[in-house]
RODO-2510 file (C-alpha; in nm, 4 decimals, decimal comma):
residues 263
     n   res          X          Y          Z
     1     x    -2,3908    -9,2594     3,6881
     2     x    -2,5653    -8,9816     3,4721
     3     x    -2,8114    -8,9890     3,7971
     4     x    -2,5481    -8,9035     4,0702
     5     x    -2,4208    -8,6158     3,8231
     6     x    -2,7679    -8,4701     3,8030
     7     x    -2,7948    -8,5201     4,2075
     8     x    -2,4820    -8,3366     4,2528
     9     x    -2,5372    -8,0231     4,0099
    10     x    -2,8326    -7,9863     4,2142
    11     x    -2,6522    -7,9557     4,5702
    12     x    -2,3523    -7,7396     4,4502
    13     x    -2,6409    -7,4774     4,2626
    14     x    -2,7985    -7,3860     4,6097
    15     x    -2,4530    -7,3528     4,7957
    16     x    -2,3103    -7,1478     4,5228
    17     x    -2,6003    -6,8799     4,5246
    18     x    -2,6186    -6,8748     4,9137
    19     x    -2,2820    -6,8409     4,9586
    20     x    -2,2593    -6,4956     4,7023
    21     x    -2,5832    -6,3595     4,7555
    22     x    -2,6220    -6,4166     5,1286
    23     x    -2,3414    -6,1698     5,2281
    24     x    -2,4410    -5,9001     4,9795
    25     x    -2,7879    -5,9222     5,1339
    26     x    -2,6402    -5,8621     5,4750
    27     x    -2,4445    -5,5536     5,3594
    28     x    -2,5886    -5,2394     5,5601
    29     x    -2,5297    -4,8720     5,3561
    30     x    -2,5695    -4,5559     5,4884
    31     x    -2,7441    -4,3395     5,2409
    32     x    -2,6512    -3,9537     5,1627
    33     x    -2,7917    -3,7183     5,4051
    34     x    -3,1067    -3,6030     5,1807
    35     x    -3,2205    -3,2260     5,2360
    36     x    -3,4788    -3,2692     5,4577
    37     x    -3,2664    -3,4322     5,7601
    38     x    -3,1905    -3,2705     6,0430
    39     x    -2,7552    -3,2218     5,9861
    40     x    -2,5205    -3,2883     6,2675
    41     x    -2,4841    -3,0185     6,5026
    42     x    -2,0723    -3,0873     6,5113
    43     x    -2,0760    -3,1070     6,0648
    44     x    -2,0568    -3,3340     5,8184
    45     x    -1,7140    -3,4067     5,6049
    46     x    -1,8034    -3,2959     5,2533
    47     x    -2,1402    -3,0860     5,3640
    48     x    -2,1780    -2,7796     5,4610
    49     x    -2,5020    -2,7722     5,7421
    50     x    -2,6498    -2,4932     5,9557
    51     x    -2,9793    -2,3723     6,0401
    52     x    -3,1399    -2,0187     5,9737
    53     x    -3,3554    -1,8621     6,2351
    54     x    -3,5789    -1,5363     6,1635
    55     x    -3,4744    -1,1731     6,4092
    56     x    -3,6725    -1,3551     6,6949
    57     x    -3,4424    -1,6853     6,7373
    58     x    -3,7004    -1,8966     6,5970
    59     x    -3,6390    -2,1489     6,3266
    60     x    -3,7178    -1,9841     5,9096
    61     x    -3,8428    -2,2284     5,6898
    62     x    -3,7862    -2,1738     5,2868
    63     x    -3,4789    -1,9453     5,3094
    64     x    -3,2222    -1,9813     5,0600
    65     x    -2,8738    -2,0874     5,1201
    66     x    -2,5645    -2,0797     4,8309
    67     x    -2,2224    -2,1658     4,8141
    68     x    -1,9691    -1,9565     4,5952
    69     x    -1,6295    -2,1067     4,5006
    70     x    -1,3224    -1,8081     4,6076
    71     x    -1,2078    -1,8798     4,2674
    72     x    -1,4454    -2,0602     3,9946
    73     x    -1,7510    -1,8052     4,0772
    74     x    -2,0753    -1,9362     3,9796
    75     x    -2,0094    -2,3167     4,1272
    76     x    -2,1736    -2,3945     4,3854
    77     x    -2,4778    -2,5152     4,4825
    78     x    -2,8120    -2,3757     4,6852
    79     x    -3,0481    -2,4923     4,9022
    80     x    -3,4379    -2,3781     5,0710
    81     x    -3,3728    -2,4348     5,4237
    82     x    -3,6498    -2,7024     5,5885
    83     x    -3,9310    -2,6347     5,8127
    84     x    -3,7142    -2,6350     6,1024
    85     x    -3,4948    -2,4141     5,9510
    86     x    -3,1815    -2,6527     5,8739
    87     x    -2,9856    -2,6770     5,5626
    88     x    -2,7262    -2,9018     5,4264
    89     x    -2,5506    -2,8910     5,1177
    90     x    -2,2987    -3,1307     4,9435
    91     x    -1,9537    -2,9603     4,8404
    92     x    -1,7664    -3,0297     4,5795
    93     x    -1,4661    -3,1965     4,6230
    94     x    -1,1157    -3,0660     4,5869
    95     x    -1,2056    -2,7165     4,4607
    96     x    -1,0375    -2,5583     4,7246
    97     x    -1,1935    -2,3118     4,9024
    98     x    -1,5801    -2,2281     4,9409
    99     x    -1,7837    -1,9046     5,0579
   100     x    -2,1821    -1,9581     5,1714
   101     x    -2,4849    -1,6854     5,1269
   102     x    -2,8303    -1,6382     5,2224
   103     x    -3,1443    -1,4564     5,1568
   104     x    -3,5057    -1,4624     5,2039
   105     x    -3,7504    -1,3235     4,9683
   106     x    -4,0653    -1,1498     5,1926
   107     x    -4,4089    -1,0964     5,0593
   108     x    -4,4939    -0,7541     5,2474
   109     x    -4,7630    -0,5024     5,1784
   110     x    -4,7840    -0,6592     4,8326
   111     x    -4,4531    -0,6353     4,7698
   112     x    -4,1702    -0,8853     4,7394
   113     x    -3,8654    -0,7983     4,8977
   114     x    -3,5163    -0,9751     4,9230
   115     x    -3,3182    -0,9092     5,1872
   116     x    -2,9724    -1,0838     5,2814
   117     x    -2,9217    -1,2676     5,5675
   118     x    -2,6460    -1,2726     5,8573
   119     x    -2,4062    -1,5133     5,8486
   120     x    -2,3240    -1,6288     6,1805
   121     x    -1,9342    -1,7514     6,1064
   122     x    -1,7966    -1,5614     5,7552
   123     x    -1,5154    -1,7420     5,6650
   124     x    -1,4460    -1,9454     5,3873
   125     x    -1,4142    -2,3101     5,4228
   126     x    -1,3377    -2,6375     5,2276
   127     x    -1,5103    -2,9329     5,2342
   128     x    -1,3428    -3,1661     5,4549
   129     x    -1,3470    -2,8990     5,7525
   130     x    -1,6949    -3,0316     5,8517
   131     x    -1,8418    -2,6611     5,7855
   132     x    -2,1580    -2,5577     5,9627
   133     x    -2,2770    -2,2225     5,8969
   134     x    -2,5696    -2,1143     6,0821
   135     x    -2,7557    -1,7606     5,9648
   136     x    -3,0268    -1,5412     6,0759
   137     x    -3,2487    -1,2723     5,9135
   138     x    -3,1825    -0,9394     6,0978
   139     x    -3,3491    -0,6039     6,0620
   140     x    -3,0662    -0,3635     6,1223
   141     x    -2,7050    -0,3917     6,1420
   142     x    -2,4289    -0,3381     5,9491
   143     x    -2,3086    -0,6448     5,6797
   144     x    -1,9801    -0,8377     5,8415
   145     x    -1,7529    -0,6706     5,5347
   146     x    -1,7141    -0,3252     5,6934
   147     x    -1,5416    -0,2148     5,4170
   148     x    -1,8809    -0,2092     5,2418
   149     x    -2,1667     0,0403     5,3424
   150     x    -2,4170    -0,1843     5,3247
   151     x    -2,6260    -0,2790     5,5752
   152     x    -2,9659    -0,5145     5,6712
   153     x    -3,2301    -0,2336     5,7770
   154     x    -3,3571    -0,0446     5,4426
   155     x    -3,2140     0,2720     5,2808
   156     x    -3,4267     0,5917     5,2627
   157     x    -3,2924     0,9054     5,0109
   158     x    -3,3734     1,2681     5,1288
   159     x    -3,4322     1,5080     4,8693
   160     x    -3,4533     1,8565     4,9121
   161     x    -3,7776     2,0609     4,7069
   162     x    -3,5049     2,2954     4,4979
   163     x    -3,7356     2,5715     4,4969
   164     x    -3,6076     2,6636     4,8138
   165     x    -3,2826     2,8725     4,9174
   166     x    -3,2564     2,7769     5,2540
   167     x    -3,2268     2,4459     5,4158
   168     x    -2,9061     2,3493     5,2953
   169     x    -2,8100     2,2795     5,6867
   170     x    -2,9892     1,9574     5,6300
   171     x    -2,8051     1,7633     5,9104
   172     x    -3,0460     1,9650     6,1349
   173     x    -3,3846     1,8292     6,0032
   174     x    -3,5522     1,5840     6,2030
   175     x    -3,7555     1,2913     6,0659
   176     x    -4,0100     1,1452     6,2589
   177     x    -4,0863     0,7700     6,1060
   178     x    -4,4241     0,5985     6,3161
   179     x    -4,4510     0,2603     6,2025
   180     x    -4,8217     0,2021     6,0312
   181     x    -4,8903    -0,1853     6,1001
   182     x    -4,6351    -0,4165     6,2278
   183     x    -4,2712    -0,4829     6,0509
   184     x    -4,1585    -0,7003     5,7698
   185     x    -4,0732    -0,9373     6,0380
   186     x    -4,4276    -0,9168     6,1782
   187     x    -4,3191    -0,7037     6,4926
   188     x    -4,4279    -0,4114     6,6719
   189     x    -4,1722    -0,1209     6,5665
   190     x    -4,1024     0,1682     6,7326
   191     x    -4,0969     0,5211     6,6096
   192     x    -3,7397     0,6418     6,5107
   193     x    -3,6419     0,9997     6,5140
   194     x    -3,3539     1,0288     6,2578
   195     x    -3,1084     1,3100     6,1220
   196     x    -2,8533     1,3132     5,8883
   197     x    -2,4932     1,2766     6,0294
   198     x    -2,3365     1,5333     5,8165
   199     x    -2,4235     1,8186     5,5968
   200     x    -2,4505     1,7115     5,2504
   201     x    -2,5438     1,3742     5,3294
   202     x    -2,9051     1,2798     5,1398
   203     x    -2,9531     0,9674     5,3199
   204     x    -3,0277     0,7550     5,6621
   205     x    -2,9644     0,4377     5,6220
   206     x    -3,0529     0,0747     5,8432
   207     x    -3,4258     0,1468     5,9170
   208     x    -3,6288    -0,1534     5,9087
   209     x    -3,8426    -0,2268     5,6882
   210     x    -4,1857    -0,1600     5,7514
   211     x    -4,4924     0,1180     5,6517
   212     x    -4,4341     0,4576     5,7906
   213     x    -4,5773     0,7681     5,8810
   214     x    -4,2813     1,0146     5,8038
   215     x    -4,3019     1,3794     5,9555
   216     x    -3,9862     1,6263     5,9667
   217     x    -3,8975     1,9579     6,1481
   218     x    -3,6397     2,2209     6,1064
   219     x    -3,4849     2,1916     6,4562
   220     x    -3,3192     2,5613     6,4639
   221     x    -3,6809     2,7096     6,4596
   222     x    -3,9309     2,4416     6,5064
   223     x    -4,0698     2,4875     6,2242
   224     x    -4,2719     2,1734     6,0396
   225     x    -4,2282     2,0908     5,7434
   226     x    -4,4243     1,9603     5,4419
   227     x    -4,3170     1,6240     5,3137
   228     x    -4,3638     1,3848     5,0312
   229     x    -4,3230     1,0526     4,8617
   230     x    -4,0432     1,0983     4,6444
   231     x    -4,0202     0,8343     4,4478
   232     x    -4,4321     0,8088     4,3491
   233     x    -4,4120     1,1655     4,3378
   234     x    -4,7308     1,2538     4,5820
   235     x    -4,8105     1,5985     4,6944
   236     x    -4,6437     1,8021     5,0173
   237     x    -4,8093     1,7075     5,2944
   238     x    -4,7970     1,7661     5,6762
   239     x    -4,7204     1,3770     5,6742
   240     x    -4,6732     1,1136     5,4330
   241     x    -4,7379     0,7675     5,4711
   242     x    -4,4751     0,4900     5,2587
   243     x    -4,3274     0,1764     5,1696
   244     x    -3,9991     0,0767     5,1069
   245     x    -3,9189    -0,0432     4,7097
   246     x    -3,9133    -0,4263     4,6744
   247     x    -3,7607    -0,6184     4,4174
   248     x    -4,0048    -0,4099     4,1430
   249     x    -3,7001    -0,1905     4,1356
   250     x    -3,3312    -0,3050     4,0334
   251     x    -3,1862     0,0335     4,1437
   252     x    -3,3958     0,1181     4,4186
   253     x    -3,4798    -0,2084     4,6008
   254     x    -3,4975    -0,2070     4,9645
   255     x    -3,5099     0,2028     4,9644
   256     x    -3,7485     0,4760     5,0106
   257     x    -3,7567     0,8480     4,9213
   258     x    -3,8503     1,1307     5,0940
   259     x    -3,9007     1,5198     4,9667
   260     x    -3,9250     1,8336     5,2200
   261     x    -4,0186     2,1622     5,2069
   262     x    -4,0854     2,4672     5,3938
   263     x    -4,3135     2,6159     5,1405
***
């Protein structure tokens, strides 16, 4: 009898673990999307996914995406985009509504410079929307809030040599920037001939950021004028070649200065 007991723990034992572990085994998950996959063109519910692409349309690797709550600032998450420029990032859930941002940081002329990118679609979103926000680095243009001043090309500040008494017309100086070398971007630029829109105004603003060769005339006469790296402080000179600031500067990133005279 103790024999037949024995014979029949032994049966049950394999039946019982076959029948619990079998199914389990069979189970099939779906992992998270990790960062590196490519995200659904159509979105994800509870990601946000897009892809960056550089001023040509082609796919930028190691760009930075970020997502800003509307009303908790400072929590969200960010992101480097992949090598074929996608992105996805997991949201938070039920925090209401959520903003996303991008920027690259450039290595240019020995420099490091951080420039913002485009956002493709602005709005805010939530994460059950199935948000896709796609970006792209561009060299000029104004930023989508055009309530702001602010735009993608580079700054320059024009400052008049105030030993002179004349030249207070400045809307009728000419600058002649010739790109030296190719553009941030690694493109050809062209040379921009740029005034001030009004009188009073010390600045042209959205020029893409490259090395120039800056020269400037006084369009009433013809006369040229002698021009200077303001914000190295170099010497009057027929022409002056300069960079834009990078990040070096906290005030003056993304800018460049340029003095004049007609002495």
């Amino acid at each position: 009898m103790k024999t037949l007991r024995t014979l029949h723990s032994l049966l049950i034992i394999p039946f019982f673990l076959t029948s619990t572990l079998l199914p389990n085994a069979c189970k099939m998950t779906t992992p998270d999307p990790g960062p590196g996959d490519t995200p659904p063109a159509s979105g994800k519910a509870g990601y946000l996914v897009g892809t960056v692409t550089d001023p040509r349309g082609k796919p930028l690797s190691q760009a930075t995406i970020y997502t800003d709550n509307t009303v908790l600032k400072g929590r969200g998450s960010e992101i480097s985009t992949t090598t074929n420029g996608t992105y996805q990032i997991q949201l938070v859930k039920d925090m209401g509504q959520w903003m996303a941002k991008g920027y690259i940081l450039k290595l240019y002329n020995d420099r490091v410079y951080k420039i913002n990118l485009h956002p493709e679609n602005p709005d805010s979103f939530s994460e059950n929307e199935k948000p896709v926000r796609n970006f792209q680095w561009k060299l000029t243009g104004h930023v989508p809030d055009l309530s702001l001043d602010l735009y993608y090309g580079g700054t320059v500040e024009l400052f008049r040599d105030p030993n002179v008494m004349n030249l207070d017309d400045n809307e009728n100086i000419e600058f002649t920037f010739t790109p030296v070398g190719p553009l941030i971007d690694g493109s050809t630029g062209k040379t921009l001939t740029l005034r001030m829109k009004k009188r009073y105004d010390s600045f042209l603003r959205d020029v893409p950021i490259g090395r120039y060769s800056v020269t400037a005339v006084y369009k009433p006469t013809g006369q040229k004028l002698r021009v200077s790296d303001a914000f190295e402080g170099s010497d009057y000179a027929p022409s002056v070649t300069i960079d834009f600031i990078g990040r070096e500067s906290a005030t003056r990133a993304n800018m460049l200065g340029i003095g004049y005279t007609n002495r």
